[in-house]
Structures are given as structure tokens and as C-alpha cells.
C-alpha positions as CSV (number, residue, x, y, z in Angstrom):
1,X,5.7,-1.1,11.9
2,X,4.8,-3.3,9.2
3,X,4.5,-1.8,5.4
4,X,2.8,-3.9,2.8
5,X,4.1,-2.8,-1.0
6,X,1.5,-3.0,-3.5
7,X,1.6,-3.1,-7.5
8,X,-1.0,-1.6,-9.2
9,X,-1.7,-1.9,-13.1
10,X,1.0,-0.3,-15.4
11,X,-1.6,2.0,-16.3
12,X,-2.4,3.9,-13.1
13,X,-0.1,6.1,-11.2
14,X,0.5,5.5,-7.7
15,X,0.5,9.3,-7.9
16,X,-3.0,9.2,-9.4
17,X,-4.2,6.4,-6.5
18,X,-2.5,8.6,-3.8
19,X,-4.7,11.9,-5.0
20,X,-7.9,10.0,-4.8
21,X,-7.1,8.5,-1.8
22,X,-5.9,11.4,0.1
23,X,-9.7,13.3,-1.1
24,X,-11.1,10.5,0.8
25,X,-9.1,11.4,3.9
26,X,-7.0,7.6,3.4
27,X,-3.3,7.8,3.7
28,X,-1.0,5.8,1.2
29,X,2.6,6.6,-0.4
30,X,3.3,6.8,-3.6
31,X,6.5,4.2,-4.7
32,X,8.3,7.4,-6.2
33,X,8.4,9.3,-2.7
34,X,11.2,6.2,-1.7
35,X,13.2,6.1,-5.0
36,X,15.1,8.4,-7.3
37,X,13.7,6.6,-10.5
38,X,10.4,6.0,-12.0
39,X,10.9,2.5,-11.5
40,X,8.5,2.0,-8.5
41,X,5.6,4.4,-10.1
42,X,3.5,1.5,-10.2
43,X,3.7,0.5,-6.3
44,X,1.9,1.8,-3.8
45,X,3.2,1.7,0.4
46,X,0.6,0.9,3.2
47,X,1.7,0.9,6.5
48,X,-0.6,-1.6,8.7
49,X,-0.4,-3.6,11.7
50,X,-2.6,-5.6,14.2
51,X,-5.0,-5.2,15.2
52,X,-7.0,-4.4,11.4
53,X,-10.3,-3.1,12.8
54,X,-13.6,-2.5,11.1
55,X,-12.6,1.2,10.0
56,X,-9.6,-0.2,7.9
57,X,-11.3,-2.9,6.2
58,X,-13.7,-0.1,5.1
59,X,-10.6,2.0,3.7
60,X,-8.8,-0.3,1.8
61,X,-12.6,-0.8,0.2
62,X,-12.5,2.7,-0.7
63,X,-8.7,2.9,-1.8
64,X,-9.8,0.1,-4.3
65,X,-12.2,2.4,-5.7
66,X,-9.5,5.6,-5.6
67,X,-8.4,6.5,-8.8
């Protein structure tokens, strides 16, 4: 399994991101599931692997727009 950590803008929650997301039926985690701290509120965890197919392209377009 490969997991691809992404920082978002200090203004929006990866709590926030993973709400929208998950209304749009697209699975993320939110950094604070992983650590006892707010320091990872701003990341974001997508797990991928090979190979990325048409349908993913289409939800990481979406997750862009989730928030």
C-alpha cells in the first residue's frame, strides 16, 4: 500500500475536506485520526497504488473541489 500525505492551506481543516469528501462518496483521512496533536490538522492521507484508472483521476478532481 502506498499513502500519499497531503498539506492543505492553513485555513482548511482536513476535518472540513474529509466531510465534503465523504458526501461525495470519496474516502480520505484526516491527519488528526494518526496523531495525538493538532499538529497534522492541515494534512490530508490518500491511500493509492497502480494501477490509477479513469475513476480515480475523476475523484481526486472532485476532492479538489471538497470543502
Amino acid at each position: 500500500m502506498l499513502a500519499l500525505w497531503v498539506e492543505l492551506p492553513e485555513q482548511l481543516s482536513s476535518k472540513r475536506v474529509f466531510d465534503a469528501a465523504l458526501k461525495q462518496g470519496i474516502l480520505i483521512a484526516p491527519g488528526l485520526m494518526f496523531f495525538n496533536s493538532n499538529r497534522f490538522e492541515y494534512f490530508i492521507r490518500i491511500n493509492c497504488g497502480w494501477p490509477f484508472k479513469p475513476r480515480n483521476r475523476s475523484r481526486v478532481t472532485k476532492l479538489r473541489q471538497a470543502h
